[in-house]
N, C-alpha and C positions, 0 to 999 in steps of 0.2 A: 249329585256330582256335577262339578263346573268343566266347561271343557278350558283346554289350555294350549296357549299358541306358545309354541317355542321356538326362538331362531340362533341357528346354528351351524355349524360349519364339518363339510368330510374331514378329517383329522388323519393323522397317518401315526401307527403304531409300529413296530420291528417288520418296517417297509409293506404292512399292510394296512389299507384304508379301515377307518374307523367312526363310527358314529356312536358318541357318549352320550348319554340322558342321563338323570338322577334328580334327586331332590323331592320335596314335600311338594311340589306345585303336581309331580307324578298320581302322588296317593291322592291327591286333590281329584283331579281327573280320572281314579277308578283303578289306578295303577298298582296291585298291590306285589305284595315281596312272595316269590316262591311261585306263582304262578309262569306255568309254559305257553310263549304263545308262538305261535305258527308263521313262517317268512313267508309274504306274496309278494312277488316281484314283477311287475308292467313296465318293460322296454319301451313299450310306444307311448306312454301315459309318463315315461321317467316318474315311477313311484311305487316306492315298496309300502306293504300295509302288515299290522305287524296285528293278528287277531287272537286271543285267547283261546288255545288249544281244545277242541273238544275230547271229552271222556275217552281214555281207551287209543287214543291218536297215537300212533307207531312212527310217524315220521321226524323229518328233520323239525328240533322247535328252538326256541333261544328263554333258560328263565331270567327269572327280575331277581336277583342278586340285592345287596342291601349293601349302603353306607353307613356307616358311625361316626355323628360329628358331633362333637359338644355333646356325648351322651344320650346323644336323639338317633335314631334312626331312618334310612329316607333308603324307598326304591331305586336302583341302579338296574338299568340295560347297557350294558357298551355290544353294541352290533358290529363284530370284525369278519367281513368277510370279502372275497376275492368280486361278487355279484358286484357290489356297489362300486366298482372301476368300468362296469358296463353300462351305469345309466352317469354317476358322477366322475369328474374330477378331485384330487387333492384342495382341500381348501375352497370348495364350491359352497354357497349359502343354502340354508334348508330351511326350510319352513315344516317343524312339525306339529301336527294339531294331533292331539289327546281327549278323548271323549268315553264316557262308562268304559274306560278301560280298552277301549280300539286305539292304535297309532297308527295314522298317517305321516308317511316321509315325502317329502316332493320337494320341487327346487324351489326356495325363495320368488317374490316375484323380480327382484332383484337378477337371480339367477336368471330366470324365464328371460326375462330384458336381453341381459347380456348373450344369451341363444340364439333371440329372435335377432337381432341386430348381427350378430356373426353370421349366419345361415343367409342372410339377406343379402347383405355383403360379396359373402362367397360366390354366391347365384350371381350376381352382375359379373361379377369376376368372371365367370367362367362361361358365359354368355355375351362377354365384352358388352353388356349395355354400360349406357354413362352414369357415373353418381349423380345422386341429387346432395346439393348443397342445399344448407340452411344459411345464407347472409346477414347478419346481425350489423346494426350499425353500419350498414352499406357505404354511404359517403356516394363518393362519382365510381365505385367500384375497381380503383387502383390494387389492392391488398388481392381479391378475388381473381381479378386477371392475371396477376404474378403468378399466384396460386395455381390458375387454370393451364397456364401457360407452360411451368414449372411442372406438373402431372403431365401435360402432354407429352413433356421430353420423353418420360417412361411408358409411353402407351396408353395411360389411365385416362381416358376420357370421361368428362364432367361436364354441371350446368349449373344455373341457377332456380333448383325447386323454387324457396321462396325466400325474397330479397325484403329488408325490413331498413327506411331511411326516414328520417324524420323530416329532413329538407329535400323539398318538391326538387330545386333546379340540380340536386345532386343525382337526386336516382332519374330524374330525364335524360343528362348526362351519359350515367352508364348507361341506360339503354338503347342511347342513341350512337356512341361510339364504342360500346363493348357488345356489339351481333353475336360473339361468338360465346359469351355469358349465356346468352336467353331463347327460350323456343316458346312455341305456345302454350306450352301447359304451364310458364311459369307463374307463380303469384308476386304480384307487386305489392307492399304495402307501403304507405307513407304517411304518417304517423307517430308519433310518440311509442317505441315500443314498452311502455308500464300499459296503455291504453289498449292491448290489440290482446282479446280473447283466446287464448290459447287452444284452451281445454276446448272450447265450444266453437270454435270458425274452420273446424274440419282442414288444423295443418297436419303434412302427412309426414310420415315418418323421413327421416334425412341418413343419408351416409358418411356425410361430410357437414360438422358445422362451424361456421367461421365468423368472429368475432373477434375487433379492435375496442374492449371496453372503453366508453371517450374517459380519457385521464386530466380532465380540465381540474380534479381534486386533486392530482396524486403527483404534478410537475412542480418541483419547487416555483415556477412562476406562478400556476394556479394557485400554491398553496399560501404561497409570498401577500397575492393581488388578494385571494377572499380570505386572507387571515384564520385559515383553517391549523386545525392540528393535527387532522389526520384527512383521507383522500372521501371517508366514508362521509365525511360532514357537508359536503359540499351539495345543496340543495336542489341540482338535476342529477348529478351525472354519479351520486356518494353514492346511491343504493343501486344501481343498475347491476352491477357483478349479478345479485339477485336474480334480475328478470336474465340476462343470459343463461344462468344455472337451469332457473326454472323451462326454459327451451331447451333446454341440454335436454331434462328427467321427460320431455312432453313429445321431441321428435327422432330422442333413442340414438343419436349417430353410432356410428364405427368410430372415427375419427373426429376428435377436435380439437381445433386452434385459434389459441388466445394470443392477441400481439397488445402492447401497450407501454410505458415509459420505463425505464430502465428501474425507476423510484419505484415501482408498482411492487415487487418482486416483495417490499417488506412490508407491507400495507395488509391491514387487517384483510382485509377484502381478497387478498390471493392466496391466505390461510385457508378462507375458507374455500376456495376457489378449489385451492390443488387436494383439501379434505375431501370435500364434497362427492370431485372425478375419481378419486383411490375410490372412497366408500362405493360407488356405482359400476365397479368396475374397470375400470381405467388404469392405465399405466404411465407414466409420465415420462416427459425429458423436456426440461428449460434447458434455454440457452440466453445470451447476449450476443445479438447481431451487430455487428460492429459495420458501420456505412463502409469508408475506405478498404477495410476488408478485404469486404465481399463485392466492391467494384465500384463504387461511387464518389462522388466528387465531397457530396454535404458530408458532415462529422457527426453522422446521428446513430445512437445506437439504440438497439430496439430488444426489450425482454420477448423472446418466444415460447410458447411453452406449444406441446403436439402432446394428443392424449390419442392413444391407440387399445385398440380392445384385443385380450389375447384369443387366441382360436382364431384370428386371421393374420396376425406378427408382432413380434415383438415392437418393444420400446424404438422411437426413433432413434438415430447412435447420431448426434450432433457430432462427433468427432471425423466424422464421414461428410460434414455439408461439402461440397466443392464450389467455390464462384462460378458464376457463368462466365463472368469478364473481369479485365481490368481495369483498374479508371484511369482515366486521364491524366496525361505528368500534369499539369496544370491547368487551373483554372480560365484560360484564356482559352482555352482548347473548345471552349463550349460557350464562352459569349458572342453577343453579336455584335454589328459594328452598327453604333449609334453617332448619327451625327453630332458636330461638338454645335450646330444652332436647335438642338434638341430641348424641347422644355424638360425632355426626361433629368437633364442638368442642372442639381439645384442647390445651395450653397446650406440648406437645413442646420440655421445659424443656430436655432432654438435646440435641436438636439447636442450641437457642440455644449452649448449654454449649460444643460443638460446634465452632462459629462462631465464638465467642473465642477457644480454642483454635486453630485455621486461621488465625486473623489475626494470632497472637502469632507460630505458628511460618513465616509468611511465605508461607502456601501459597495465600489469595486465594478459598479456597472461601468463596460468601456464600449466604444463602438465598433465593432467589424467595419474598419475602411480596406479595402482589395483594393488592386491593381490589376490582379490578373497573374501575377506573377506566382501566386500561393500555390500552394499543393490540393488544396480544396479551402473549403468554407464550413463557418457553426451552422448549426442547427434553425432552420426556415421553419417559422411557426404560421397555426393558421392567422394568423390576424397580418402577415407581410405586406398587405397592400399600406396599412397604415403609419407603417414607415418611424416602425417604434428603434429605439435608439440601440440595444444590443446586435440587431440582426446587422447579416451582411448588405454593408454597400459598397458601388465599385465607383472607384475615385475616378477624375477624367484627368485623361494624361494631357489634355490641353490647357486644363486651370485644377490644379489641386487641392483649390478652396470648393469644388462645386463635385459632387456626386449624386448617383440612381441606384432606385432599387434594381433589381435583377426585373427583367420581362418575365413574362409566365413561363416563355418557351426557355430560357436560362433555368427558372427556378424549377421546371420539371426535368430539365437535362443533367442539375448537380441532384437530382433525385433518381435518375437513370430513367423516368415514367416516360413513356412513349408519348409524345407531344398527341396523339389525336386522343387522347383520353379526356383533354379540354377544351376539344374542339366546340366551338359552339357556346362558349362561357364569356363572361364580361373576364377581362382581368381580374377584379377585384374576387368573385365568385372562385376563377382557375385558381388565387392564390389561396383560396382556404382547402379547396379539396386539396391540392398539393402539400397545403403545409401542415393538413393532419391525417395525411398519408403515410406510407413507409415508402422503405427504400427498394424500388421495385427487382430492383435486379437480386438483392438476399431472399428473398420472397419465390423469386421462382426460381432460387438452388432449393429452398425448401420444400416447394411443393414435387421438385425433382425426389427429392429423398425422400421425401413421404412415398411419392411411386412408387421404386425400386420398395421401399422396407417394403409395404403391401403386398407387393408382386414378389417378394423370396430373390430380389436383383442385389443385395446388400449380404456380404458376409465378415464376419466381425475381423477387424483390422487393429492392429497397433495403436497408439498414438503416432507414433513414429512414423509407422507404415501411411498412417492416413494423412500426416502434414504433406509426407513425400508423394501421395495421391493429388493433394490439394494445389502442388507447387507444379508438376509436370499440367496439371487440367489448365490451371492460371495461364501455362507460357504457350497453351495448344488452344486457347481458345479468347487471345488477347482480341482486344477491338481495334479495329484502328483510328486513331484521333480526327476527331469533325472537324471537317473543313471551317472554317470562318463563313458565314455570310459576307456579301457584299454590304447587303443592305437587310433590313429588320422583313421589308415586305421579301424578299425573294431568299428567303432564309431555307434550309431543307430542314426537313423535321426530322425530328432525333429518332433514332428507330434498334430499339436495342437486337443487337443479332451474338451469335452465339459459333 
């Protein structure tokens, strides 16, 4: 006789839990028809054992019943009973193993996972210790701080377990202007994360994991520039979804979140993404973060997705995010005043050139020239220092043949990021962490809502109800417009408050 693994699910009959077996893989493993075998039920162990009745047995037994299919015959047990609401839930995974006719019921490891991560959870909860995050693709750790920041509004105290950045001067960066990220026991890695041994370099388990898959494949520009056809081809960043997953199943979170380009949402890679989190337990809610929104000046909008585990709360309810703030009437509200004998002043005749060119050959690239007058600005990518021709420039109002890019301290301010988060960076360096960051202020309404849902502070609302939440929070928690600098050196640093 072979033994036999079988995996399956509590099942719910006329509102009582059920557990079905059947099939020839039964009699394979010893299972035969007619025979009474005996329920054992271990509360602490979560696992019933089902053993072949002995001689003469007077007690409670369950028999093996038969199926008729296609004129064949096969062993049936359906197990209905009121016990199995004492160790399982409805639709909970089982792993049951079959050997000379013994059954073993027990939770999936699958299940187990999902256990050990809720209990874990709840314990800090109720202990107020801090979560540990898992950092994925770190960057200067903009996304993280919104996040940390964003939690704290709710109470929910967090850190950085362990931070994973491929570029040295980014995660120097965060740990040199994000103190409130990191403690001692955190790990830093810097690295290529395909490169960093999971299973074997003793990473510990996470409550929180957080991840901006880089979508250098999956941006119509990336996909424009390497001539890709889909996000997955692109030869660093195509297979990463992958090693994020694989951190997901290795550090167990409660909680995780994916940010990435609005494109991402149909890309092979986030099929399997949102399959993967369903099958492991997980429960979803995507969203589209819209910049202006949710309080920002740039027009960037961001796919979010929050994976939450049941037994500590439901689904995030995106229709509940509330802005922290308002953004600015205009664009002028947040530059600096740049002298007109500035070399920042430059007549970038070859980009004009440019522009003609694109419109002869049908291709529709124009350039962002501002005034300052606008309501906001497109989208600042990382490569803004080199002064590529669709991004924002701002025109100078003393010669309107001659413009500049934004300074760093602008281009974090139409991204709402608190200017010391680049302290310490050359320009060139502050404009990549900024320009493949997010919008920091959407970021920490979310990690606000993820609090409350966690904490039981969130009860389910209208649409309606929750626009008219969103609209009184907006006019009770406006910013007021930044002063102008004088000058570029005695500038105040942007400091978002709430």
């Amino acid at each position: 006789m072979s033994t036999c693994v079988i995996n399956t699910l509590v099942s719910e009959s006329r509102s009582v839990p059920r557990i079905w077996l059947e099939g020839q893989r039964l009699a394979h493993a010893g299972v035969e028809i007619g025979v009474q075998y005996v329920l054992s039920v271990s509360s602490k162990l979560k696992r019933i054992e089902l053993r072949p009745a002995p001689q003469g047995f007077a007690g409670k037994t369950i028999i093996v019943s038969k199926r008729t299919r296609n004129e064949r015959v096969y062993p049936l047990i359906e197990l209905r009973d009121v016990i199995i609401t004492e160790l399982f839930n409805i639709g909970t995974k089982l792993r049951v193993a079959v050997q000379n006719g013994r059954i073993i019921i027990s939770p999936s490891h699958i299940a187990m996972r999902v256990q050990e991560r809720v209990t874990r959870f709840l314990d800090k909860l109720k202990s107020n210790e801090p979560l540990h995050v898992i950092s994925l693709f770190h960057g200067g750790g903009v996304l993280d701080a919104a996040l940390h920041e964003g939690m704290q509004r709710s109470k929910l105290a967090s850190y950085v377990k362990v931070g994973v950045e491929l570029e040295g001067d980014y995660i120097d960066a965060s740990l040199k202007n994000n103190p409130e990220l990191w403690r001692d026991d955190s790990i830093v890695i810097n690295g290529d994360i395909r490169d960093v041994n999971i299973l074997g370099s003793g990473i510990p388990q996470a409550d929180v994991l957080v991840g901006g898959v880089p979508c250098t494949g999956a941006s119509r520009a990336g996909k424009s520039k390497n001539k890709l056809s889909c996000a997955e081809e692109h030869s660093t960043a195509g297979s990463l979804f992958h090693d994020y997953l694989n951190w997901v199943k290795v550090t167990n979170p409660c909680v995780v979140i994916l940010e990435n380009v609005v494109e991402y949402m149909t890309e092979a890679a986030m099929t399997v993404i949102r399959s993967v989190l369903s099958h492991l337990g997980y429960q979803l809610s995507e969203t589209v973060l819209d910049g202006p929104s949710m309080g920002s000046l740039e027009k960037r909008k961001r796919l979010c997705l929050v994976a939450t585990t049941p037994g500590v709360c439901g689904p995030v309810d995106f229709e509940q995010l509330v802005p922290v703030r308002q953004k600015e009437e205009k664009l002028a509200d947040v530059l600096e005043v740049i002298p007109v004998d500035s070399d920042r002043w430059k007549p970038y005749d070859y980009l004009a050139d440019k522009e003609v060119r694109d419109k002869a050959s049908g291709k529709g690239f124009m350039r962002q020239l501002l005034t300052g007058e606008e309501d906001g600005c497109g989208t600042i990518g990382r490569g803004y220092a080199k002064a590529r021709s669709t991004e924002p420039f701002i025109v100078a109002s003393h010669d309107p043949s001659l413009s500049r890019l934004m300074t760093e301290y602008e281009h974090a301010r139409v991204k709402t990021i608190p200017v010391r988060l680049i302290e310490g960076l050359s320009a060139t360096t502050a404009h990549e962490v900024l320009g493949q960051s997010v919008i920091y202020c959407a970021f920490v309404a979310v990690g606000e809502l993820i609090g409350k849902t966690v904490k039981g502070l969130i009860s389910p609302l209208t649409k309606k109800h929750a626009t008219e939440v969103n609209q009184v929070s907006q006019e009770a928690r406006q910013v007021p417009a930044i002063e102008k600098p004088a000058t570029q050196v005695t500038m105040p640093l942007f400091a978002l408050t709430a």
